[in-house]
N, C-alpha and C positions, 0 to 999 in steps of 0.2 A: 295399570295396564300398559303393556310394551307397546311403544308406537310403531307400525310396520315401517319396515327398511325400505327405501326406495335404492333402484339400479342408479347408480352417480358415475356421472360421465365426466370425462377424463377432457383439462383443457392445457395438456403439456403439450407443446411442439413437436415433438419424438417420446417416443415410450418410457426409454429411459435415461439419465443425466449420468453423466459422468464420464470419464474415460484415464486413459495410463498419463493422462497431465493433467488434470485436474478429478481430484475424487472427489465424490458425493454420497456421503451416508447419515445417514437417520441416527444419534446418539438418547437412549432417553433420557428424560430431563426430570434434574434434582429437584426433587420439595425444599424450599432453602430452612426445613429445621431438618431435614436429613430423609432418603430414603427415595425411591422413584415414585413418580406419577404416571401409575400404567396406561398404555395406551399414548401416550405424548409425547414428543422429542424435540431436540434441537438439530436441525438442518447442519453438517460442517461441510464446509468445498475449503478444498484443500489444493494449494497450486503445488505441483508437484513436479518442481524440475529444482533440486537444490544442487546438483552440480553447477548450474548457471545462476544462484541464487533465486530461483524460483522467478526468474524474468520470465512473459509470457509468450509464446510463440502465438502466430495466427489462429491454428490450430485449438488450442488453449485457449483465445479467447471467445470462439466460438461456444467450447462449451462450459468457461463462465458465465454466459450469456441464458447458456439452456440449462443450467445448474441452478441459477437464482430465479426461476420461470418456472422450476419444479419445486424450488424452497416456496415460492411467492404460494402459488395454486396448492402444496400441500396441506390437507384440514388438519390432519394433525401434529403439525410443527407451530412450537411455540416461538422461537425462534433461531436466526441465522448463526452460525459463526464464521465468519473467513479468515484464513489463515494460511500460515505455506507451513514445507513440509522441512520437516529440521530444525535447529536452531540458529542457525544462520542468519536466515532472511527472510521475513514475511514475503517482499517482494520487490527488487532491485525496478521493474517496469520494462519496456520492449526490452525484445532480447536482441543485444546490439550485434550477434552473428547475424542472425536478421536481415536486421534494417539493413548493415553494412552491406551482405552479399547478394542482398534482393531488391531493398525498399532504395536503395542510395541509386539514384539516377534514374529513377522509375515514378515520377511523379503522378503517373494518373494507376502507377499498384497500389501509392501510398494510401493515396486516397481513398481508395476502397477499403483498405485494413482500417483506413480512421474513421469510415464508418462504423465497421465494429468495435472498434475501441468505444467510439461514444455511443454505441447501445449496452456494451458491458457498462460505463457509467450511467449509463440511464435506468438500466436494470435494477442497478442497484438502487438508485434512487427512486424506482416505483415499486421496491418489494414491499411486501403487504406486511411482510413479517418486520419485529427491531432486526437489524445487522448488527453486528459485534464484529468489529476487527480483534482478533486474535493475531499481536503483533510479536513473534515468536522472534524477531532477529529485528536486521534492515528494512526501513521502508521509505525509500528511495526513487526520486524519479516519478517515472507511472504510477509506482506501486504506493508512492506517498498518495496518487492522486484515485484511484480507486479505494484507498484506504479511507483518504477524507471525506468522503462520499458512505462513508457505512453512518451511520447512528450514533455511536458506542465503541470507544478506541479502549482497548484495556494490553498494556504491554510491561514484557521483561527488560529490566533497566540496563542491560547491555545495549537494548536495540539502539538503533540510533535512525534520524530520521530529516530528508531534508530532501530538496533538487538536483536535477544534473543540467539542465537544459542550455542557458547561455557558455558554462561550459564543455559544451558536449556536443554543440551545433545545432538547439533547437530552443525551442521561448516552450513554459512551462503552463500551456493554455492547453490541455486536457484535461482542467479540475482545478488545477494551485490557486491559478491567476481569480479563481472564481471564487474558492473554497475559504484561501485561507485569510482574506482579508474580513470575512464574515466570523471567524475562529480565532484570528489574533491581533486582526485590526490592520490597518494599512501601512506602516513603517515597520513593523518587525515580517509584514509579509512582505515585504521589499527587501529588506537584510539578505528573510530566508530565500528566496526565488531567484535574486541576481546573483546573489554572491556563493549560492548553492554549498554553503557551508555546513553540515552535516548540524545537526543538535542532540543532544543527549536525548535518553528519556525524562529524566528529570526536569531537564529547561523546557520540552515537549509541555509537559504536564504542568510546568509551571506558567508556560503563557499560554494556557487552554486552550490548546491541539487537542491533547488525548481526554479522555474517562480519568485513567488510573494507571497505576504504575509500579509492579512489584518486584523484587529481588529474585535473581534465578542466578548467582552464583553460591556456590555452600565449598565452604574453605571449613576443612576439617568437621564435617558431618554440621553444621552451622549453616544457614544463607546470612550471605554479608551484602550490601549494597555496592553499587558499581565503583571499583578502589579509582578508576580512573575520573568520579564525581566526587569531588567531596560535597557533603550536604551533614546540616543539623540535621534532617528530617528522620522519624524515627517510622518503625514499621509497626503495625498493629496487628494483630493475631490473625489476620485475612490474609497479611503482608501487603495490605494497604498503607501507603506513604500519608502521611501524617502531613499538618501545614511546617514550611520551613522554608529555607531561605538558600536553593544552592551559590555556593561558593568556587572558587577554586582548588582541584583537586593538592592532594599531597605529592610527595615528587613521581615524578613522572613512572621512573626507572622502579619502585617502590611498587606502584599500581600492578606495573607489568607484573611484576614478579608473581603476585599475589593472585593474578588470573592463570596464570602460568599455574600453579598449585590450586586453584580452583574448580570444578566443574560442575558443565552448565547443568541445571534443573528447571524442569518446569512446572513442575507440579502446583506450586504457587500462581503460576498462571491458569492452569485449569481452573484451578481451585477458586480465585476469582472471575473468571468470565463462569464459571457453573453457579457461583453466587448471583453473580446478574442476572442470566438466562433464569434464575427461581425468580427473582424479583418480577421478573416479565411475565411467567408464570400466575402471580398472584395478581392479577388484572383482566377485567372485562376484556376479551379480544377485537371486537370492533372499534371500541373506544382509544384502545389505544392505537389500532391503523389509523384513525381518523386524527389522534394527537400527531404523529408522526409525520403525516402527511402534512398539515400544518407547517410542525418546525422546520419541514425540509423546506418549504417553500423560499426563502432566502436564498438556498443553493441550487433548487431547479432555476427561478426565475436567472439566474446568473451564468449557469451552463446552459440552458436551450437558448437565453440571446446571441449567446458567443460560439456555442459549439459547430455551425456550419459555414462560418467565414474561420474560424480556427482552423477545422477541418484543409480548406483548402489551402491557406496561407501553409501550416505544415507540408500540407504535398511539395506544394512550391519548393518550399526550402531546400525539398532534397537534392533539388538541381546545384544546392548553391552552399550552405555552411552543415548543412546534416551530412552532404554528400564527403566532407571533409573529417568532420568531428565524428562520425560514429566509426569511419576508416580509420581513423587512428587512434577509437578505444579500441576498436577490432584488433589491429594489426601490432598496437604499440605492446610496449612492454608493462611489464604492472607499475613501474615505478615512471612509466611514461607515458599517457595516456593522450594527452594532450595536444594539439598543432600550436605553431608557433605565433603565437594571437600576436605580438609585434611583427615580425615579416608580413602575414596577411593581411593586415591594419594599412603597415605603410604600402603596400603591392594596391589594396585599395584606391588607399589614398593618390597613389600615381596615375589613377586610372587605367589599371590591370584589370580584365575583363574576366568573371571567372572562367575558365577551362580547366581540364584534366591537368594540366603544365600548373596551374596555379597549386590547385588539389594536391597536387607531387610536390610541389613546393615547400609545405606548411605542414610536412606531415611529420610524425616523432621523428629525432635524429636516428635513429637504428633503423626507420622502414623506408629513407630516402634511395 
């Protein structure tokens, strides 16, 4: 006998998620031997500004915020994917027009957008659903740090992935400082974080940051692996990366070439994040929020101790090395991004107080 329907009320914030910078749609979800499970889907939010590399504006993170609040409370979503839109970039992090022309010198606006920032990470971390990051490019900055915070990293081996913050005028305590010492351990989170040197997918995956790791370039109707890693590792019919040992790439000029003659595909990446999404599939639904909730507990405990003296200490800053460093990703050239980290250093060290005069100072040779 059919058991009667009850009327089910509705516990979303706003009616409905989504908006022209971030989309939210309902995908259905694959049986992992083939075919749909009617009625059931997979949540995707999709950031959606790739002319700026999908960095997030205010705007944007608001309704990340009410995106994963409708992913969380839908009964029939199995689960999340987050991802950006293109192949570019999952998610470079603030968008540094932004900061630079609004947030720089306005420490108590900062502060209010880092409140939202740290409910888009909280969000994330209390969705009810698994999160998948769907790492279609770069995930960089903020966007490493909302990224680290999903569940489930699964990415194309172009993407590359690492900090901007010491140099860029900020400390990387929205998620990294918290995230990645629990994920790679405390000395290579220290590499990654000060010296914000970018890391392959490969090295990603190889000191367990990510899930998984598939090839998205096809050189002559082929996927080949990223020319600029060399690696023994071989791919498996998923285009899962097998155990192996990256190395140093072939020559440099070689790699280019071969990207150059290349294009990008993704299909291998769907194709594995829709693998996983079946595997989550195939599980009791309470059991596994209540796994999850668990495993995250290492990373909550580590962002709710930190996140509201972070919060403010970032406000702070903007008076003082953000209000420097994001004027001159803003205004510099691509090949100059940078202020003059010895002139500020020593102007410090003189006991030069900061002001605008300083700021003008230290900023790329072409924007003095």
């Amino acid at each position: 006998m059919a058991m009667p329907r009850v009327q089910l009320k509705s516990h979303n914030l706003v009616p409905e998620a989504g908006s022209p910078g971030v989309r939210f749609e309902k995908r259905p979800v694959q049986r992992p031997g083939g075919g749909e499970a009617p009625g059931l889907y997979n949540a995707w939010i999709t950031l959606q500004n790739p002319e700026q590399f999908n960095s997030y504006t205010t705007p944007m993170i608001i309704d990340t915020i009410l995106a994963f609040r409708a992913a969380s409370n839908a009964r029939d979503v199995v689960a999340v994917v987050f991802t950006g839109a293109g192949d570019k970039a999952f998610c470079t992090g603030g968008n540094t027009k932004e900061y630079a022309e609004y947030y720089a010198g306005n420490p108590q606006e900062y502060r209010q957008y880092m409140r939202l920032f740290n409910d888009m990470v909280s969000g994330i971390l209390a969705c009810d659903k698994p999160v998948i990051c769907r790492v279609n490019g770069m995930r960089i900055g903020g966007g490493q740090e909302i990224g680290m915070a999903c569940d489930f990293t699964i990415a194309q081996d172009l993407a590359r992935f690492g900090q901007a913050g010491p140099k860029h005028g900020s400390a990387p305590i929205g998620g990294a400082t918290d995230f990645l010492p629990l994920l790679i351990g405390g000395e290579r989170a220290m590499e990654s974080v000060v010296f914000c040197e970018p890391w392959s997918a490969h090295r990603a995956h190889r000191e367990g940051m990510i899930t998984d790791v598939v090839p998205a370039l096809k050189v002559d109707g082929k996927f080949v692996p990223n020319p600029l890693v060399w690696t023994d590792r071989m791919f498996d019919d998923y285009g899962r990366v097998c155990h192996g040992e990256a190395k140093a790439g072939p020559a440099l000029e070689e790699g280019k070439a071969l990207l150059k003659r290349g294009t990008v595909d993704l299909s291998l990446l769907d194709q594995r994040v829709e693998q996983l999404a079946g595997k989550l599939l195939l599980t009791f639904p309470d059991c596994t929020t209540k796994t999850l909730e668990e495993l995250r507990k290492p990373k909550l405990a580590a962002w709710n101790n930190n996140k509201e003296n972070s919060r403010a200490w970032l406000a702070l800053n903007m008076m003082t090395e953000a209000h420097a460093g994001f004027r001159a990703f803003n205004e510099g050239t691509k090949e100059d991004r940078e202020v003059d980290f010895v002139a500020l250093r020593q102007a410090l060290a003189q006991g030069t107080p900061w002001s605008q005069d300083l700021i003008d100072s230290v900023q790329p040779k072409g924007r003095r």
